[in-house]
C-alpha positions in Angstrom: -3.4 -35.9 8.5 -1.7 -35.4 5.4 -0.4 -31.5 3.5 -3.6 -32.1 1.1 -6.3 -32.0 4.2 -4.7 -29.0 5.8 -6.2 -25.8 4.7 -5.5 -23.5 8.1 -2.3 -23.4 9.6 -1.9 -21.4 13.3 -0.1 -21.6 16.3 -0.8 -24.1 18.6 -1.1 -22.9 22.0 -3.2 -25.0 24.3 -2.8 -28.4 24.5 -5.6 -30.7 26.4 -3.9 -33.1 28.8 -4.4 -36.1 30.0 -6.6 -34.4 32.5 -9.1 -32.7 30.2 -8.0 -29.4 30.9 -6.1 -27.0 28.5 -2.5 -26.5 29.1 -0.2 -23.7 27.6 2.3 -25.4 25.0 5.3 -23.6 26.0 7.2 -24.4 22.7 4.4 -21.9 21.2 4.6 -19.2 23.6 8.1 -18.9 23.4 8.2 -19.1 19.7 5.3 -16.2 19.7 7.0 -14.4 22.8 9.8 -14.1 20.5 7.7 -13.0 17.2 6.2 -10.6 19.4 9.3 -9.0 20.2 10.3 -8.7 16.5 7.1 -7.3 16.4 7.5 -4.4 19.4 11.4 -3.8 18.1 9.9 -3.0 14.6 7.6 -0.5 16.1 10.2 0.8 18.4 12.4 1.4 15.7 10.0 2.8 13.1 8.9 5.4 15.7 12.2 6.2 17.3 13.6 6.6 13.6 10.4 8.9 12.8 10.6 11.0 15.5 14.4 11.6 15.0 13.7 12.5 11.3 11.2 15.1 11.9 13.2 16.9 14.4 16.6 16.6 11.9 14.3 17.7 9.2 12.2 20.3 11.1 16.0 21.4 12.2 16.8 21.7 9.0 14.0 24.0 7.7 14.4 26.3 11.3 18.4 26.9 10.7 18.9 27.0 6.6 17.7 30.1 4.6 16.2 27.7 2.0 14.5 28.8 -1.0 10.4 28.0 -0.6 10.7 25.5 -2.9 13.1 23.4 -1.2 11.3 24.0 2.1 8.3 22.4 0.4 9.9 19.4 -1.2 11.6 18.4 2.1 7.6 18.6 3.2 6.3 16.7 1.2 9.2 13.4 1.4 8.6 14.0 5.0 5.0 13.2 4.7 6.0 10.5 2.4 8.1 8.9 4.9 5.2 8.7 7.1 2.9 7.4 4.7 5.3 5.0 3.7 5.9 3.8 7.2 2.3 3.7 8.2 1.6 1.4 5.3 3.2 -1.7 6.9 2.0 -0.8 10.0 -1.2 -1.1 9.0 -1.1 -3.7 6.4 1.7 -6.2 8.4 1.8 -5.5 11.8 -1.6 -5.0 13.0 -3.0 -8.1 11.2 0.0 -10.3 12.9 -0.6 -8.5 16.4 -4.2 -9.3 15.8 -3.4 -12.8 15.1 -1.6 -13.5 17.8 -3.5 -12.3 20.3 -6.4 -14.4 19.3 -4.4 -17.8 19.0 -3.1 -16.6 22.0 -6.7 -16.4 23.9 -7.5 -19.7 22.3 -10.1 -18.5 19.5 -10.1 -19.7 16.2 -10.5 -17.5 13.8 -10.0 -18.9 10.5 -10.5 -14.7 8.9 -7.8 -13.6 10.8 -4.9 -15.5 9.0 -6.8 -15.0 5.4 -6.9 -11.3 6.5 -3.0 -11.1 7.3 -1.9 -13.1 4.2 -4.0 -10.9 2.0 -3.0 -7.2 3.6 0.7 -8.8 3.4 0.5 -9.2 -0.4 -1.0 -6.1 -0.7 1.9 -4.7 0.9 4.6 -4.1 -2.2 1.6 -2.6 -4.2 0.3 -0.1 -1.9 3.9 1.1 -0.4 5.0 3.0 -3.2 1.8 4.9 -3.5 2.2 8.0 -1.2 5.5 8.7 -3.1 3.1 9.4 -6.4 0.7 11.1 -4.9 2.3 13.8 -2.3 5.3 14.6 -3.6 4.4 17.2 -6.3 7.1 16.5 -9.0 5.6 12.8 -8.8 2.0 13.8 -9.1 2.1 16.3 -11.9 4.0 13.2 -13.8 1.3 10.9 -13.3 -1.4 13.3 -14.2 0.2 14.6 -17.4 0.4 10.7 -18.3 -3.4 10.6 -17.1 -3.9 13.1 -19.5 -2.0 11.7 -22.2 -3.5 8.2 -21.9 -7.2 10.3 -22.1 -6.1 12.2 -25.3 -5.2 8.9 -26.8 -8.5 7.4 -25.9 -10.4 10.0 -26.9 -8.5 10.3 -30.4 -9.4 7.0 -31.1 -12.8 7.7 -30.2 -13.3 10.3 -32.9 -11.4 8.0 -35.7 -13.8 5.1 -35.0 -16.9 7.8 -35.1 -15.3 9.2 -38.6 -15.2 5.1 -39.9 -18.6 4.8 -38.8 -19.3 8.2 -40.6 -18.2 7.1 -43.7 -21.3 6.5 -45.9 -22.9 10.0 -45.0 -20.6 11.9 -47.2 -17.0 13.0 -47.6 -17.5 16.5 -46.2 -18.3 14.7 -43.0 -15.7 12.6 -42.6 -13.0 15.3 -43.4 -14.4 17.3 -40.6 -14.2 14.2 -37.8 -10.6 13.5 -39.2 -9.8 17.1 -38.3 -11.5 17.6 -35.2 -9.2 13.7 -34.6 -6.1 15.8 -35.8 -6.8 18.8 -33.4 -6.9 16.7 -30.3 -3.8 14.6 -31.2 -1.7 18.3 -30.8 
């Protein structure tokens, strides 16, 4: 079978022997034994390192007389964090657990890698996300540009309706180039 013919690529973990029966390809299972345990350390590290930052930070907040302000900043990249490290959980290491255990139990399932290669790609795009919209600082930015971006639009808006305008009279087309003026301040 040549590259060009190929179009699903998986772990091969039975093999049919000379018998007819299936037999575990132990190549395979060690190769995924040891995925898996990439797998479990990630987990065991993202949790471990979660839980250690929310004590430190809860800590934090209990022993210092911290304006309100600061208490709620340290809040909200808390929550971040999470977000942030639920994002590859969900989008990387679900799918690949999922994967694996259904190579594993001999199902093909042709979704199941298009599903991890898609949430995997999606990962750089979505991780930055929960940054922009609970920390406050980051939100107001993004809104203010919202807003901006919507002033602009709508600007533009009036100027074309003024063109269009144009043959009605001047005293009509002064007043949509000022009301165009008054929305640009």
């Amino acid at each position: 079978m040549s590259i060009d013919e190929i179009t699903y690529m998986g772990p091969f973990f039975w093999s049919e022997g000379p018998d007819g029966r299936n037999y575990l390809h132990m190549r395979s299972f060690f190769g995924m034994v040891i995925m898996t345990a990439g797998i479990l350390s990630s987990f065991f590290i993202i949790f471990y390192y979660g839980i250690k930052c929310y004590r430190s930070t809860k800590q934090l907040l209990d022993s210092a007389s911290q304006s309100a302000s600061f208490q709620a900043l340290q809040s909200q990249l808390f929550y971040a964090l999470v977000f942030q490290t639920l994002i590859p959980v969900i989008l990387m290491h679900i799918p690949a657990s999922v994967g694996f255990i259904i190579s594993f139990l001999n199902i093909s399932v042709e979704l199941s890698g298009t599903i991890c290669s898609v949430t995997i790609c999606l990962y750089p795009a979505l991780d930055p996300l929960p940054n922009f919209f609970i920390i406050k600082s980051y939100r107001n930015a993004i809104c203010d540009l919202m807003r901006q971006i919507k002033m602009k639009i709508m600007c533009q808006k009036d100027n074309r309706v003024g063109i269009l305008a144009s043959g009605t009279g001047t005293s009509d087309m002064n007043s949509l180039s000022s009301r165009a003026y008054v929305v640009q301040a």
